[in-house]
matplotlib code that plots the C-alpha trace (Angstrom):
import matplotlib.pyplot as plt

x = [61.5, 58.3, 57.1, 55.9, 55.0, 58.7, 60.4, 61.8, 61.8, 63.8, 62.6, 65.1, 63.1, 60.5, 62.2, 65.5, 64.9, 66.4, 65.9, 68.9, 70.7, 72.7, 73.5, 75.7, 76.8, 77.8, 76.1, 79.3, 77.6, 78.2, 81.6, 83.2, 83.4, 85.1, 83.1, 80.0, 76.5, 75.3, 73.2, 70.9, 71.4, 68.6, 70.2, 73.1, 71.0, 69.4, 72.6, 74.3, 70.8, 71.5, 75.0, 74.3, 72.6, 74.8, 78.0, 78.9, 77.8, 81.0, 84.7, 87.2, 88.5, 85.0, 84.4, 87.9, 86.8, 83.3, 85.1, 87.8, 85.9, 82.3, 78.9, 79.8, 82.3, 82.2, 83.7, 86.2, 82.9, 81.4, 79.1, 77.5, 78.6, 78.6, 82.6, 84.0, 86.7, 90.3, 88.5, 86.5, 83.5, 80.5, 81.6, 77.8, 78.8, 79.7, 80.2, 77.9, 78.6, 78.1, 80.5, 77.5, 77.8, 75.2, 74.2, 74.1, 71.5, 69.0, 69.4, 69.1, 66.3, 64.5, 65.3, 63.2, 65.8, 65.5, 62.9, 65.3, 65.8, 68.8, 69.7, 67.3, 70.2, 71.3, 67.3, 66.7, 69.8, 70.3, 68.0, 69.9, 68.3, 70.2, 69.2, 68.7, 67.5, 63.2, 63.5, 64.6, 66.3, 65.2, 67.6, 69.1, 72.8, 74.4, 77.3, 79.0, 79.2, 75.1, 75.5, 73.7, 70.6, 70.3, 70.3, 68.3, 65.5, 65.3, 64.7, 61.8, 60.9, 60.7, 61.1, 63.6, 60.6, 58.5, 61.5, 61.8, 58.0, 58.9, 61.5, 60.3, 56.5, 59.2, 60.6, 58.1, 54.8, 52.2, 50.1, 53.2, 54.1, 50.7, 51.1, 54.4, 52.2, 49.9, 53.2, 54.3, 51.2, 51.1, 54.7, 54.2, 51.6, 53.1, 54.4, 58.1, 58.1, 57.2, 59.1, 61.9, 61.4, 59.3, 56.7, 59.1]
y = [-45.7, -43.3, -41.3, -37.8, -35.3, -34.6, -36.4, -40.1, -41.0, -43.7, -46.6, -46.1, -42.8, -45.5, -48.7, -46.5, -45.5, -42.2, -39.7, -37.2, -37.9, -34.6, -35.8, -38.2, -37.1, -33.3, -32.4, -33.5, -33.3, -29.6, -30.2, -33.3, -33.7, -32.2, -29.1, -27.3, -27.5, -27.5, -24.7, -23.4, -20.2, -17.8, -18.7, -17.2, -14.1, -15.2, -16.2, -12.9, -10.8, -12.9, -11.8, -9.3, -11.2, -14.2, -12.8, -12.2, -16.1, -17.3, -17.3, -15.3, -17.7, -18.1, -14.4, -14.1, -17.2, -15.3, -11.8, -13.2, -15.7, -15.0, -17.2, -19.8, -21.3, -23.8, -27.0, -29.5, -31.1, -28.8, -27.8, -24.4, -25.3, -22.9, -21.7, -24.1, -23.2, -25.4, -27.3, -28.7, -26.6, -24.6, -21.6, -20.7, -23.2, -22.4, -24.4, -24.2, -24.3, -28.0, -28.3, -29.2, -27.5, -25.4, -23.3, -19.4, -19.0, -21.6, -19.3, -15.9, -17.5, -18.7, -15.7, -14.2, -12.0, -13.5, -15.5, -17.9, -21.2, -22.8, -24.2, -26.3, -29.4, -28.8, -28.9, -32.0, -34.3, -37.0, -36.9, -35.4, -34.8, -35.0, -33.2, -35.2, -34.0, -34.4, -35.1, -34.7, -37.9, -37.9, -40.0, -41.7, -40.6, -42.9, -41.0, -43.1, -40.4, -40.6, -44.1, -42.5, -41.5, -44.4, -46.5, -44.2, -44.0, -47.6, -47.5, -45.3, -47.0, -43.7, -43.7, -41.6, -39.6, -38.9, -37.5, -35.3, -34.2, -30.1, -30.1, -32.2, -30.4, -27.2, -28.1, -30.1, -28.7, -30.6, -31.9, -33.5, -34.5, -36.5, -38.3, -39.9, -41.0, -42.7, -44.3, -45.4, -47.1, -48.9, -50.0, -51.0, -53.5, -54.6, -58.1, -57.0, -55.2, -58.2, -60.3, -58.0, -56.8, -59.1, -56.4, -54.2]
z = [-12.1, -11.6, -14.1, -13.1, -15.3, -16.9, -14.0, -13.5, -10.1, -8.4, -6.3, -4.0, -2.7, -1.4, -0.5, 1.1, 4.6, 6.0, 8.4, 9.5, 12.8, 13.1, 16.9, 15.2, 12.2, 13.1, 9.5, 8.3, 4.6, 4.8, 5.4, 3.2, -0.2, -3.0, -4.3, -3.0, -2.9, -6.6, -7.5, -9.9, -11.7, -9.6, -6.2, -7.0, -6.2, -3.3, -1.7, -3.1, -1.4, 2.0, 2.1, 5.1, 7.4, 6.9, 6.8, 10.7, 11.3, 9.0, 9.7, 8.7, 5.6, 4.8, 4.1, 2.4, -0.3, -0.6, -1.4, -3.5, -5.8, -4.8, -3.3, -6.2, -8.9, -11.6, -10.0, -12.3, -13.9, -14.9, -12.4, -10.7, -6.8, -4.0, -2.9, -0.6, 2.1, 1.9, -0.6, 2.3, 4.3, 1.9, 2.7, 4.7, 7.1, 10.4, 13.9, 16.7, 20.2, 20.0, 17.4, 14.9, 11.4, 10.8, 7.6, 8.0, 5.3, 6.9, 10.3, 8.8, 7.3, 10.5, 11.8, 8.9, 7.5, 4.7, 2.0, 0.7, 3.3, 1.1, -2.0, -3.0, -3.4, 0.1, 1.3, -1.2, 0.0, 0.0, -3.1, -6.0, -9.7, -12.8, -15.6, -19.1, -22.4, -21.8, -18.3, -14.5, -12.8, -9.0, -7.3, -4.1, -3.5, -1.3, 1.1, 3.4, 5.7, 6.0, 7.6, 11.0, 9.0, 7.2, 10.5, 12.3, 9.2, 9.4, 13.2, 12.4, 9.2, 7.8, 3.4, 1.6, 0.0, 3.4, 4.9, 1.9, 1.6, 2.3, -0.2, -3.0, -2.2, -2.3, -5.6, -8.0, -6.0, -3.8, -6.6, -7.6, -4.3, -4.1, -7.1, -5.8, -3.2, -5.1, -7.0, -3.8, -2.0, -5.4, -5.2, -1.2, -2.2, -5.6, -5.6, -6.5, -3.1, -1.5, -2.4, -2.3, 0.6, 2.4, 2.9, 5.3]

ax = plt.figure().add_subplot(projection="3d")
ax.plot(x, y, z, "-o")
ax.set_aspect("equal")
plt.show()
């Protein structure tokens, strides 16, 4: 682990390769699972304000979830999740003519309708970060259904945390961001590394 200011960041982030294949995969990840995206508390606003502009993107179930339950619920652990559709699809999904999933909010927000991209988790993935008592756990989540990006990251030899740079710089802040660079050419040329990973 890395320490950074109050966060502990995993070595996976640097010796895990990954880069999103969405040819492949479909972005499937907004699709499986069992709950939604998780959330923190202020995007249930943003996603509540985006509500217009998103809305005639989604299907008809989707807009039924969002006016019978809301943007979010509390899933079975515990957590604040964004409302799914046949406890599949987060309910901003929606299919492209390429049959690709695509998220509504992410549009509307290239479109610049409006400021907020996405929930930072969904922007993050597939790093995750637990919350403990003094700190933040930044950590690789393994999905099986990522199996595409994790081949085509190690094509392009392309680390977990590089492929992440926006978000992370998006969540913890650049000077942050450039410490966990500094972590990481020290870990590239640290003898664990090598002989772990033979230098790779």
């Amino acid at each position: 682990m890395i320490e950074i200011g109050e966060t502990l960041v995993s070595l996976d982030l640097l010796s895990e390769q990954f880069v999103c294949d969405i040819a492949h995969c479909k972005g499937i990840c907004c699709e499986e699972g069992d709950s939604g995206a998780p959330l923190e508390e202020d995007e249930i606003v943003a996603l509540e304000q985006a509500l217009p502009f998103v809305t005639p993107m989604l299907s008809a179930e989707a807009r039924e979830v969002i006016d019978r339950q809301g943007v979010a619920y509390v899933d079975e652990e515990g957590d604040l999740v964004t409302s799914i559709v046949g406890n599949r699809e987060c309910v901003f999904a929606y299919r492209d003519d390429n049959g690709v999933w695509q998220c509504s909010v992410e549009k509307a927000y290239e479109q610049g309708l409006t400021p907020f991209k996405k929930p930072i988790s969904c922007h993050l993935y597939p790093i995750r970060l637990r919350k403990r008592k003094n700190f933040i756990g930044v950590e690789y989540h393994r999905w099986d259904v990522c199996t595409d990006a994790c081949r085509l990251g190690s094509q392009l030899k392309v680390p977990v945390y590089r492929f992440l740079k926006d978000p992370l710089i998006r969540r913890f802040g650049a000077e942050w961001y450039a410490e966990l660079e500094k972590a990481a050419e020290a870990f590239y040329k640290s003898e664990y590394y090598q002989k772990l990973f033979g230098g790779k």
